[in-house]
NUSE-471382 format. One line per field, with one value per residue (C-alpha): residue number from 0; residue in three letters; x, y, z. Coordinates in steps of 0.2 Angstrom, whole numbers, m for minus. Example, Ala and Ser with C-alpha at 12.3 -4.5 7.8 and 13.67 -1.06 7.14 Angstrom:
<sites>
pos	0:1 $
code	ala:ser $
c1	62:68 $
c2	m22:m5 $
c3	39:36 $
</sites>
This chain:
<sites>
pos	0:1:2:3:4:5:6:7:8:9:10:11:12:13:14:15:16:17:18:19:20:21:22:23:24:25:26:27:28:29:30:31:32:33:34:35:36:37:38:39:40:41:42:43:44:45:46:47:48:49:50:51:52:53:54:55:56:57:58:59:60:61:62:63:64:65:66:67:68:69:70:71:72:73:74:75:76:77:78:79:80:81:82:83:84:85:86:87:88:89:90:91:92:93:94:95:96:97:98:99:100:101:102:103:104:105:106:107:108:109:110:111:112:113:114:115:116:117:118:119:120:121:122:123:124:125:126:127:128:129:130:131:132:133:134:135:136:137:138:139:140:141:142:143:144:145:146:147:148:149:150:151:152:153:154:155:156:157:158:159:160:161:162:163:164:165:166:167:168:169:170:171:172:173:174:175:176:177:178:179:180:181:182:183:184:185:186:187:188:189:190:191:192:193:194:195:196:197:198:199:200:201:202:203:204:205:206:207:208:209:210:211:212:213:214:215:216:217:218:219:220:221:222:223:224:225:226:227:228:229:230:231:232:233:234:235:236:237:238:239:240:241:242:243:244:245:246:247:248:249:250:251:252:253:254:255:256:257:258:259:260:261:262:263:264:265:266:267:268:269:270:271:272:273:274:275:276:277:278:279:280:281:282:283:284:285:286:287:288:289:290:291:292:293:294:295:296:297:298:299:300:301:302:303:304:305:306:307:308:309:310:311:312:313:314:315:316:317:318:319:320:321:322:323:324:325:326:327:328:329:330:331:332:333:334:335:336:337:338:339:340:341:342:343:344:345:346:347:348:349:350:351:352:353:354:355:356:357:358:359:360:361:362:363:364:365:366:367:368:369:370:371:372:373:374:375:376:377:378:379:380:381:382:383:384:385:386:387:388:389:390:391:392:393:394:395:396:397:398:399:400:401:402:403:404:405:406:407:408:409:410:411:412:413:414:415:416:417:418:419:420:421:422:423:424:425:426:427:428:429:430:431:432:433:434:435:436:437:438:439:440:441:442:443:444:445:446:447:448:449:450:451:452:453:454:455:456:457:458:459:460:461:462:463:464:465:466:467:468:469:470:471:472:473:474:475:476:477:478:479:480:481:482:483:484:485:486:487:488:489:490:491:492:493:494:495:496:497:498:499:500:501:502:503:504:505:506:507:508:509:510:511:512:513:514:515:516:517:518:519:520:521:522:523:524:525:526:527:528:529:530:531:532:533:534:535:536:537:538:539:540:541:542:543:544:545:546:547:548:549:550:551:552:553:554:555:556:557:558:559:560:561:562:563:564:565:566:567:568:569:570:571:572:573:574:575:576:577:578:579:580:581:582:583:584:585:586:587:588:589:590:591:592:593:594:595:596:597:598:599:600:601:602:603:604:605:606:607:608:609:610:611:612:613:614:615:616:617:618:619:620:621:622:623:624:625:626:627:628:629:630:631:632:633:634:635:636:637:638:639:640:641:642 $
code	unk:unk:unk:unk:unk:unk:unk:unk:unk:unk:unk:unk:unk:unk:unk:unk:unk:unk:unk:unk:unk:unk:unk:unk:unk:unk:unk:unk:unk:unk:unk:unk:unk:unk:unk:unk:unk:unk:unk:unk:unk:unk:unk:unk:unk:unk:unk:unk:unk:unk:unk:unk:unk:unk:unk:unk:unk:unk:unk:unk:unk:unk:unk:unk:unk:unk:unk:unk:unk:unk:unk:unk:unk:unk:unk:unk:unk:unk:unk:unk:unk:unk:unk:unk:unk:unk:unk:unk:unk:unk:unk:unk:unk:unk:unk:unk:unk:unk:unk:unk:unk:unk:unk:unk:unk:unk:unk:unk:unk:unk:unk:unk:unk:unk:unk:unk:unk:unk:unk:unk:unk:unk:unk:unk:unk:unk:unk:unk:unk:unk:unk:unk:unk:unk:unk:unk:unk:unk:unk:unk:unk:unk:unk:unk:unk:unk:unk:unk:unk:unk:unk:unk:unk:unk:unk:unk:unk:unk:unk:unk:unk:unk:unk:unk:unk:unk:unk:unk:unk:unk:unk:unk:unk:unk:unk:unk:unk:unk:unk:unk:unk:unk:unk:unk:unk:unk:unk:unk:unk:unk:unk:unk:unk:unk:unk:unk:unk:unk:unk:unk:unk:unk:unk:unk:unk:unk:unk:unk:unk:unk:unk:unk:unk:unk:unk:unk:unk:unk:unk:unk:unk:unk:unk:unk:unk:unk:unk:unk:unk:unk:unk:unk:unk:unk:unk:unk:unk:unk:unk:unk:unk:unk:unk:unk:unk:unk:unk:unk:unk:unk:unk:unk:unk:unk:unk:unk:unk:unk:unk:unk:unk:unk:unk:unk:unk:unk:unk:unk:unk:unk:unk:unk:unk:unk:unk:unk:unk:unk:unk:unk:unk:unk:unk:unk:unk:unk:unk:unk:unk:unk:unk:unk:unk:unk:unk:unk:unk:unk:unk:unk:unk:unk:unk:unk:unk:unk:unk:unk:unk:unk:unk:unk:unk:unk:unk:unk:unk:unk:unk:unk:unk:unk:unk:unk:unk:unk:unk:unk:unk:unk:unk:unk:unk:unk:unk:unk:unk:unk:unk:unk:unk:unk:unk:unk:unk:unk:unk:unk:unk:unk:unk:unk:unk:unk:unk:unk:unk:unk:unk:unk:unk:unk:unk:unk:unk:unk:unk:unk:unk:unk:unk:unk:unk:unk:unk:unk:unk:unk:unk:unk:unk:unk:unk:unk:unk:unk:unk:unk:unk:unk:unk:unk:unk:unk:unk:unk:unk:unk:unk:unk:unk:unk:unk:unk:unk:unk:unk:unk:unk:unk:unk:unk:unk:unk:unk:unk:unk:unk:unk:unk:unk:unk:unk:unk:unk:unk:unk:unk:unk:unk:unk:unk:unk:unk:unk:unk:unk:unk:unk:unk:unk:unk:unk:unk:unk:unk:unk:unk:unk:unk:unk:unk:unk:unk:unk:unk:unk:unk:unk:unk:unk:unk:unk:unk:unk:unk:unk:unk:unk:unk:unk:unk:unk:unk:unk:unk:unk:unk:unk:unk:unk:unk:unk:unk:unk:unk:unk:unk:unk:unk:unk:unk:unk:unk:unk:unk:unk:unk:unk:unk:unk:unk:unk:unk:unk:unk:unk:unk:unk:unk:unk:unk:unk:unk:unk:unk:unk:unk:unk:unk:unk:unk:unk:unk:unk:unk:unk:unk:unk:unk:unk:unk:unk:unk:unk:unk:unk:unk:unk:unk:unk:unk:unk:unk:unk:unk:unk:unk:unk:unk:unk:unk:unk:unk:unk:unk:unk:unk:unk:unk:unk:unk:unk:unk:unk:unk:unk:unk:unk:unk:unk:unk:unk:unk:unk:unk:unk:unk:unk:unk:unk:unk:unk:unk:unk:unk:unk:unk:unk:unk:unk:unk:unk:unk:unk:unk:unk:unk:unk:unk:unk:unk:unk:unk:unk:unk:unk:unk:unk:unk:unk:unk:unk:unk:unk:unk:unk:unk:unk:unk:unk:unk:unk:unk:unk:unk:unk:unk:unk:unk:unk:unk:unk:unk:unk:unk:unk:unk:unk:unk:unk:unk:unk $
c1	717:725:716:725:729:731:737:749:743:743:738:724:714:697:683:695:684:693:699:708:716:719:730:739:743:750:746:744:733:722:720:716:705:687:678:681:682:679:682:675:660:663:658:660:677:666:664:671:683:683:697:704:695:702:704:706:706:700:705:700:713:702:684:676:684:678:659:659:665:652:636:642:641:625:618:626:618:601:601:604:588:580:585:582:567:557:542:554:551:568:569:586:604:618:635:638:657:659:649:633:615:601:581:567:550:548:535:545:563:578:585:606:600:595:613:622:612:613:631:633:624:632:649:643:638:656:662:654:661:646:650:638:631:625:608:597:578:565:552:539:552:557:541:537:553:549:531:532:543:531:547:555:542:540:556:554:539:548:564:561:555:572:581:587:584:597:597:612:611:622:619:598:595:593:591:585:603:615:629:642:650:663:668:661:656:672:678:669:679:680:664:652:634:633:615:598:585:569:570:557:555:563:565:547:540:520:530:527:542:556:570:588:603:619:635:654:666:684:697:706:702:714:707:689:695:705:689:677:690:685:668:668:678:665:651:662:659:643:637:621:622:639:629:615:627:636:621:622:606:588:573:555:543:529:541:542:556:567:567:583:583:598:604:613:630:626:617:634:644:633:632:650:652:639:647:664:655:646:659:672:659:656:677:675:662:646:630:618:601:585:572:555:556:537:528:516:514:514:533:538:529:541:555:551:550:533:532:549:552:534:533:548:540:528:512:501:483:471:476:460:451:455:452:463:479:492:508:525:540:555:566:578:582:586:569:567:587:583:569:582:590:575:572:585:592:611:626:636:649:639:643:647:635:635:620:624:611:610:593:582:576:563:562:548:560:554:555:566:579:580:596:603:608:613:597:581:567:572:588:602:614:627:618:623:619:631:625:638:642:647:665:664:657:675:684:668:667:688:686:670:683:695:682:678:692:696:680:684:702:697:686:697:684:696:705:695:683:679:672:656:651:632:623:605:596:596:583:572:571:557:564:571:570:579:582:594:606:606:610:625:632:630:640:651:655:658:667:679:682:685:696:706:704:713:700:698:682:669:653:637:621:604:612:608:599:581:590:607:624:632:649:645:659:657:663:662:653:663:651:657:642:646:635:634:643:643:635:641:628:628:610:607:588:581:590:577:563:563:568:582:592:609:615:630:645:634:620:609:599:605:603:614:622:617:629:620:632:636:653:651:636:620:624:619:627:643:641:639:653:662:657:664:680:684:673:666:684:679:695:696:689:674:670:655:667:680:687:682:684:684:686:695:686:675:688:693:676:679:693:686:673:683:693:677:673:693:689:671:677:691:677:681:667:669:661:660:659:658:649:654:660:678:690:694:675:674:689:682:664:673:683:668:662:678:681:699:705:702:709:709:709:715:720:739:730:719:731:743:732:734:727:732:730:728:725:715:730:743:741:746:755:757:752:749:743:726:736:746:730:722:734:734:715:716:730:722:706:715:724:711:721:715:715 $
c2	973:970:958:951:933:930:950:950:961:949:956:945:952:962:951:938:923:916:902:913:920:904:900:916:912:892:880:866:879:880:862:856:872:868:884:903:915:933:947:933:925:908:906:899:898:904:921:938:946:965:977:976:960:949:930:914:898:882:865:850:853:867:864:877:865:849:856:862:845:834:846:842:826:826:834:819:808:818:818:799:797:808:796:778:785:797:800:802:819:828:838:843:837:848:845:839:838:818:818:823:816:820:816:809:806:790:777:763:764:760:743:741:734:749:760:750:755:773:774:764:779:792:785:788:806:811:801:813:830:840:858:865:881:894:903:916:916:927:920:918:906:897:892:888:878:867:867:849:848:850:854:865:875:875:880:896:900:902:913:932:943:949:933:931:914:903:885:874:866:850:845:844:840:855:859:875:878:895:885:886:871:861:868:850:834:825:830:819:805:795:792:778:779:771:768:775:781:786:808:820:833:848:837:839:823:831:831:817:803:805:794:800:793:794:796:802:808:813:818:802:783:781:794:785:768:774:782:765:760:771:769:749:751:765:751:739:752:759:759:754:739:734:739:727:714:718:718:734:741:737:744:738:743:742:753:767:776:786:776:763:749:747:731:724:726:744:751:745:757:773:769:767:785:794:786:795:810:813:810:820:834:834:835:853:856:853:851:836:837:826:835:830:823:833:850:861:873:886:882:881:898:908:900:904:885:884:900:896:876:870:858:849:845:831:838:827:836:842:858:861:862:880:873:860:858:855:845:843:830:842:846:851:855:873:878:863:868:886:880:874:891:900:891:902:919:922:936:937:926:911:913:903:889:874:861:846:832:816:821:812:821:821:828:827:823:819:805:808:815:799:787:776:782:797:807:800:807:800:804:807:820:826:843:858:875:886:903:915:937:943:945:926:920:920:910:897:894:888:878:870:868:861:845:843:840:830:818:818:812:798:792:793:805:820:820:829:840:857:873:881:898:898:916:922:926:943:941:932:937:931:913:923:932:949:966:966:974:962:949:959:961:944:939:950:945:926:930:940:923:909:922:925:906:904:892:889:891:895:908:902:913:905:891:899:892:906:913:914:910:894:886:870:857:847:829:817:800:787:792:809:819:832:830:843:832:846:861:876:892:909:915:933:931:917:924:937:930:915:931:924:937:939:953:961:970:986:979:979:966:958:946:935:926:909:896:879:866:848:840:822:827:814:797:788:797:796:777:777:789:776:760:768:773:756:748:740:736:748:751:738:751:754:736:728:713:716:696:680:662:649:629:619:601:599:596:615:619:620:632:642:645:649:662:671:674:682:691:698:700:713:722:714:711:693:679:659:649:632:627:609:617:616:629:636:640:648:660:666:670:681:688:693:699:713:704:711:697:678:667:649:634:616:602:609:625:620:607:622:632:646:653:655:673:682:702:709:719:711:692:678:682:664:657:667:666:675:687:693:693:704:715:719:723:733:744:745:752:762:772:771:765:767:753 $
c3	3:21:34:49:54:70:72:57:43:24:10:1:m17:m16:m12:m8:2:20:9:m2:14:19:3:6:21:17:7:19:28:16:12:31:34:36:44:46:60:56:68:82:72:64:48:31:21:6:16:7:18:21:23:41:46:58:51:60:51:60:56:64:78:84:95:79:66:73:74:56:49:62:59:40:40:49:36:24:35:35:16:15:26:13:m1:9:17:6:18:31:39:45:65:68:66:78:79:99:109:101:84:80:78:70:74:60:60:54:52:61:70:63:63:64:46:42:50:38:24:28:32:15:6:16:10:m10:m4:3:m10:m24:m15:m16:m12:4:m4:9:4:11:11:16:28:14:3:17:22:6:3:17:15:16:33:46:58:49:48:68:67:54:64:79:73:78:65:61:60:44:35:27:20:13:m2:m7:m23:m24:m6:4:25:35:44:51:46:44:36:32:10:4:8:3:20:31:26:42:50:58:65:81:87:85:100:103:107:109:98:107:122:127:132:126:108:95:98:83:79:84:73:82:74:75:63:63:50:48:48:63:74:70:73:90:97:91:103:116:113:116:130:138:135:145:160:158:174:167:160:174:189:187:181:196:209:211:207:198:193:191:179:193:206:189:179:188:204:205:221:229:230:245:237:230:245:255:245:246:265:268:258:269:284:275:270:289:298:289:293:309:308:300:312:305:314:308:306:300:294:282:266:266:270:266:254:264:266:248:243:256:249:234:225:223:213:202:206:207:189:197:212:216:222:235:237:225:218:210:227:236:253:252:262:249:253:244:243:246:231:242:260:263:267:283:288:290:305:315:313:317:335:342:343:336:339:325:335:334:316:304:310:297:296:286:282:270:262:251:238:225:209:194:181:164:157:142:155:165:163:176:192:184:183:196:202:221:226:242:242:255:260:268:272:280:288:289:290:274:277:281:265:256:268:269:253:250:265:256:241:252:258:240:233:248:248:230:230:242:231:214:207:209:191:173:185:179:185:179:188:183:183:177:163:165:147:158:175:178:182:198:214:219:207:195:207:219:207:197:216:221:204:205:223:219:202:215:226:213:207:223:226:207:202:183:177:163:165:160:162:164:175:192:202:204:222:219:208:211:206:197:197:182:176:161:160:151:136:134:143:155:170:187:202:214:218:228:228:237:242:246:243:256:275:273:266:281:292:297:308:318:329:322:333:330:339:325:316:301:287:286:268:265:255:250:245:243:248:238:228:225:231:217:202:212:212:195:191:204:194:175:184:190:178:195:205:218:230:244:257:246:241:245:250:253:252:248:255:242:247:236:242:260:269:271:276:294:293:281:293:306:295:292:308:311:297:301:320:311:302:286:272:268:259:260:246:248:235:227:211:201:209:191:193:211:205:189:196:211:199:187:202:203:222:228:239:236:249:241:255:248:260:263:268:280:287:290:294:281:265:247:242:227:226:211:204:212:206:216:233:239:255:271:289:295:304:288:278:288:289:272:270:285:277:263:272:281:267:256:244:224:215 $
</sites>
C-alpha cells in the first residue's frame, strides 16, 4: 500500500498503523514519534492508514508532539488523583503551550504535601508503561460509564448529537477524552507538578469552585530542570509579588478585586509614560480630548454596547424600574469621542482627523479572570479614534504601526510581540452588528493591508470586537501566558449609526471609516509587563528615582542637601537618606530597591565637595563632581537608554 511522507510516496503493509509507517520510514523515527497527522488531522500512532493518505509524524520537537505527550501525562496525573483520592471527582485535564493541568472536585485543597504524594504515584504509573487505548462509545455507554462523574456527564450532555464519543483507557483507569495521545505512559518521563489553584468549572464563577493541579512535562530530565529554571526565575519577576515589594502597587480587600492603588513610585511611572505617549501624539498630529467616564444608556444603545457589551459593564440605576434614567461607567471611549466629531460639519479635506485621549475605563470582569495589574476592572489606556475616507484607512493604519513599534522600543517592550488578526464568528452572528457582507468586506479589506504592510500574523475568528476586525498585538508574561498589549480595529458599523458624516469631492454625503486603536496599550499591564522585563530596574528615564543620596556619618549632611537641590533644580528624581545607619546598609536597601545611581558622601567627599558614584549595571565609577553627575542622568534620560 503507498502513503506519502512529507510528499514522498513509501510503501507500508495493508492495515499498517502510523507507527508502522513511522518504522518504515526510520527507526529513530519511530522511536521518538509520539502522535500522528493524517491527511491534516492529528491523531493517534495506533491509527490504520489508508492508501494515498498523507502522514506526518510528530515528535516532541513539533508544537502537536508536545501536546500529545503533556495531555498524556495529565491524564497520569488524573489517574493518580483517582487512586490517592478515591472520592475525588474529575473536570478536565488539557494539554496548554508550557504543560498541562487538570481540575478536581475535592473535599479540601491540596497541600504541597499532597503534590509530592501525587508526583510520587505518577512516577509508578509511567514507570509501569501502560498502553493509552482509544475506545468509542455511544451516548448511552458513555453516560453510563461515567455515571458516577457528575462532570463528565455535563460534558457528554453537551456534545452535539452526532459527535462521536471516545474514552482512553490505561490500564483500569479510564477518562472521557478526543485524544490523541502519547503510545504509552512510559513517555512522560520528565515531569514536575508545580502548584494547585482554586478554578471554576468552565471558568464560570456561578459554577461550584474545583481544584486545579498544574504541571509541566518535557522529553528529557534536562529540558525539565532548564525550564524549573525558568520557572524560579519567572517568580523572581512576577510583577505581582515584585511590584508590591517594590512600592509599586497594592490592593485592599475593602477597595475590591480588580481595583490596584497606585502607589507614589508606581503612579510616577504610568505618568511619565502618558506624558511619553501624549505628547508623541500630538507630534503625529493628534487632537486631545476629555470626555466622561459616565452616560446614559441612551448613548450605549446607539453604539451598540449596551445590546452586545452590556454584562461587562457596570450599571448605575435600577434596571428593573422602566422609568428610571439608567447610567453607565464607560467600557470604552468611542461613543463620547465621536460627539466632538458631531459638533461640526466636515469636507473630506478635513480628513483624517485623530482624537487621542487617556481614558479611564471600566470593565465588569469576573472574578476568576482578575490577576495583578494584568486584568482590572478600572483601568487607563492610550485611546484613539481616527476618522478618515476610505482610501485613507491603509496609510493610517501603518503610521499607527509605525508609533507603536516606536512607543514600544522606547520602553523595551518591542521584542517577542506577535500579530493576531481577529474576525467574527460568522456561527454566531448574533455577538455582532452588520450583514455578512459587510463583515467579509471589512476582513477582506484589513487582511489586504497587513498584507501590503508585510506584517506577520495569525487569523482567529470570534476575536472581533461586535463592530469591526482588529489586529491584536500580542505578548507573553514571564509565565508563559499570551495576553492582548494593543489593539488596532477597523469599524465600518458605528460612523453611521452616530451619523457621522463628511462631504466628499462629489459633493455628496458620506460615512466616514472609523479606526479605534491604542499606541501603548492599558497603563497598568504595561507596567507590569515593564516590571517582569527588568525585574523592577526600570531604565533611568523611567525610574521612580532616578538617584539616591546616601551619608556615610552627619557630617556630609549639609552637602548632601545641597546636591539634592542641584539635582531636583535639573529635573532629576532624587532621594536623601540620612539615616544613622551602617553604609553597607543604606547601599543594599537602595539596591533592593533596583535604584540606578547612588551617590555615597563620606568626609573626603563632602570636604571636596564631590560624590562617590556607582551606576546599577555599571559598578563603581569613582568619584565625581555635581556637574559630571548630572550629566550622566541627563544622557541617560535623554536617549532613553535601556538598561
Amino acid at each position: 500500500m503507498k502513503i506519502f511522507a512529507k510528499g514522498n510516496p513509501i510503501e507500508v503493509p495493508e492495515n499498517a498503523t502510523a507507527h508502522a509507517a513511522a518504522a518504515v520510514i526510520s527507526g529513530g523515527l519511530a522511536r521518538a514519534a509520539l502522535c500522528a497527522g493524517i491527511n491534516g488531522a492529528v491523531c493517534d500512532l495506533s491509527t490504520v492508514l489508508k492508501e494515498n493518505d498523507q502522514l506526518e509524524i510528530h515528535t516532541f520537537d513539533s508544537p502537536d508532539g508536545r501536546w500529545a505527550l503533556r495531555h498524556t501525562a495529565a491524564h497520569v496525573l488524573a489517574e493518580a488523583v483517582a487512586r490517592l483520592f478515591p472520592s475525588a471527582k474529575l473536570a478536565i485535564g488539557p494539554a496548554t503551550a508550557e504543560g498541562f493541568y487538570y481540575d478536581f472536585d475535592v473535599e479540601k485543597p491540596f497541600t504541597p504535601e499532597d503534590l509530592v504524594a501525587i508526583e510520587a504515584e505518577m512516577a509508578k504509573l509511567t514507570a509501569a508503561d501502560l498502553p493509552l487505548v482509544r475506545v468509542a462509545l455511544t451516548r448511552a455507554e458513555a453516560l453510563a460509564k461515567f455515571a458516577d462523574q457528575p462532570y463528565k456527564v455535563e460534558l457528554i450532555n453537551d456534545l452535539p448529537a452526532d459527535a462521536q464519543i471516545t474514552c482512553y483507557t490505561q490500564g483500569d483507569f479510564v477518562d472521557l477524552c478526543a485524544g490523541p495521545h502519547a503510545p504509552t505512559t512510559g513517555r512522560v518521563k520528565a515531569f514536575r507538578l508545580l502548584s494547585a489553584a482554586g478554578a471554576y468549572w468552565r471558568g464560570n464563577e456561578k459554577n461550584p469552585m474545583l481544584q486545579r493541579i498544574y504541571g509541566t512535562a518535557y522529553e528529557k530530565k534536562s529540558e525539565l530542570d532548564a525550564r524549573l529554571l525558568e520557572l524560579e526565575e519567572a517568580k523572581k519577576r512576577d510583577h505581582n509579588k515584585l511590584g508590591r515589594e517594590l512600592e509599586l502597587f497594592t490592593t485592599a480587600d475593602v477597595i475590591g478585586q480588580g481595583l490596584p492603588i497606585l502607589l507614589p513610585r508606581g503612579a510616577k511611572v504610568v505618568q511619565l509614560l502618558q506624558r511619553f505617549v501624549e505628547d508623541e501624539e500630538e507630534r503625529r498630529g493628534y487632537q486631545l480630548t476629555k470626555t466622561p467616564l459616565l452616560a446614559k444608556r441612551d448613548l450605549y444603545e446607539i453604539s451598540g454596547h449596551w445590546q452586545h457589551y452590556r454584562e461587562g459593564m457596570f450599571v448605575i440605576g435600577d434596571e428593573k424600574d422602566p422609568e428610571a434614567d439608567l447610567f453607565a461607567l464607560r467600557p470604552m471611549t468611542c461613543p463620547f469621542q465621536f460627539q466632538a466629531y458631531l459638533k461640526s460639519l466636515h469636507s473630506y479635506r478635513d480628513l483624517p482627523i485623530r482624537y487621542n485621549e487617556t481614558a479611564t475605563l471600566f470593565r465588569n470582569e469576573s472574578s476568576g479572570e482578575m490577576h495583578g495589574l494584568i486584568r482590572v476592572r478600572q483601568f487607563t489606556i492610550s485611546e484613539g479614534h481616527l476618522v478618515c475616507t476610505p482610501d485613507q484607512v491603509q496609510g493610517e493604519i501603518a503610521d499607527i504601526l509605525e508609533l507603536i513599534h516606536y512607543l514600544m522600543k522606547s520602553i523595551g517592550l518591542d521584542e517577542g510581540l506577535t500579530y493576531r488578526f481577529s474576525k467574527w464568528d460568522e456561527n454566531n452572528r448574533e455577538k455582532y452588528i452588520g450583514t455578512a457582507q459587510q463583515w467579509e468586506d471589512a476582513q477582506d479589506n484589513m487582511r489586504s493591508i497587513l498584507q501590503t504592510l508585510g506584517l506577520d500574523f495569525v487569523e482567529a475568528d470570534g476575536e472581533a470586537a461586535f463592530y469591526g476586525p482588529k489586529l491584536d498585538i500580542q505578548a507573553r508574561n514571564v509565565h508563559g501566558k499570551e495576553d492582548t498589549l494593543i489593539t488596532v480595529q477597523i469599524d465600518f458599523q458605528l460612523a453611521e449609526r452616530f451619523g457621522m458624516t463628511y462631504i466628499d469631492k462629489d459633493g455628496e454625503k458620506k460615512y466616514p471609516i472609523v479606526i479605534h486603536r491604542t499606541s501603548i496599550g492599558c497603563y497598568e499591564r504595561t507596567l507590569a509587563m515593564l516590571i517582569e522585563k527588568f525585574a523592577g530596574a526600570f531604565p533611568v528615564w523611567l525610574a521612580p528615582t532616578q538617584a539616591r543620596i546616601l551619608t556615610i556619618t552627619e557630617r556630609g549632611d549639609d552637602w548632601a542637601r545641597e546636591v539634592q537641590k542641584a539635582l531636583q533644580a535639573k529635573g532629576i528624581r532624587v532621594e536623601l537618606d540620612l539615616r544613622n545607619e551602617k553604609i553597607g546598609y543604606k547601599i543594599r536597601e537602595a539596591r533592593g530597591m533596583r535604584v540606578p545611581y547612588l551617590l555615597v558622601i563620606g568626609d573626603r567627599e563632602a570636604e571636596a565637595r564631590q560624590l562617590a558614584v556607582t551606576r546599577r549595571n555599571e559598578g563603581d565609577l569613582g568619584v565625581m563632581d555635581v556637574e559630571t553627575v548630572v550629566a550622566r542622568i541627563e544622557q541617560d534620560i535623554r536617549e532613553k537608554k535601556l538598561d
